[in-house]
C-alpha positions, -999 to +999 in steps of 0.1 A: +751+245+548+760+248+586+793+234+597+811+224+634+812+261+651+790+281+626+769+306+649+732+302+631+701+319+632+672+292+633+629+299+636+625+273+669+587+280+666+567+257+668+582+248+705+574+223+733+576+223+772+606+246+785+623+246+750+633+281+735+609+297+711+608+323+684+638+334+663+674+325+683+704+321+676+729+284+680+759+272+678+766+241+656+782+207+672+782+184+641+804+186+614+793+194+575+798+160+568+767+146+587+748+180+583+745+179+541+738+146+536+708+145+568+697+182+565+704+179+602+726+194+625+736+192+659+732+224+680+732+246+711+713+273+722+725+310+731+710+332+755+716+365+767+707+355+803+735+339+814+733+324+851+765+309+857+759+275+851+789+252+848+776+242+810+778+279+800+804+290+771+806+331+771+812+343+737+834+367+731+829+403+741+834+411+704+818+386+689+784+393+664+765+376+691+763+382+722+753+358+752+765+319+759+760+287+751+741+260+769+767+231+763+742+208+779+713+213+756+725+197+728+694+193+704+690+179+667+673+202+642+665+202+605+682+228+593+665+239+563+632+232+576+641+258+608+656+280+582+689+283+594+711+315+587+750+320+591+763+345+612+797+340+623+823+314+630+831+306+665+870+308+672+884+280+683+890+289+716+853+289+722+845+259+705+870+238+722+858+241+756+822+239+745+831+211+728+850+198+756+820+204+784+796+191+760+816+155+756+815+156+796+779+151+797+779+116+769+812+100+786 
């Protein structure tokens, strides 16, 4: 079960509109305790293209992924149902500034 900063594989097909598709790879906001009991999770998108967008977390250099995270697209998936995969854990000095810019955007 995914927890807060667990880097996951998830199947986004089917997608909509300008939404990511295919296999790709997130970054999990919401803690385990709202994630088991809903089979939902909170999460945001890597990408390998980054573009310098204030909302953009780089991961580290040596991390199992590599790319950023879109701290502003903050979407709600069923895990199980997009058959989520662990990769890694984030440290936490990634996670607390995409955290941090992600909170920016709801206050």
């Amino acid at each position: 079960m995914p927890d807060r900063g667990d880097v996951i594989w998830l199947e986004l097909d089917p997608q909509a509109g300008r939404e990511q598709a295919g296999r790709r790879p997130a970054v999990v906001l919401s803690p385990a305790s709202y994630n088991a009991p809903t089979s939902r999770a909170l999460c945001v998108p890597i990408t390998t293209k980054a573009k310098g967008y204030p909302f953009e977390v780089a991961l580290p250099s040596d991390f199992p992924i590599q790319g950023v995270a879109f701290a502003d697209q903050v979407t709600c998936l069923e895990w199980r149902a997009r058959r989520a995969r662990p990769v890694a854990v984030l440290p936490a000095g990634v996670l607390a500034p995409l955290l941090a810019r992600t909170r920016a955007l709801l206050e």
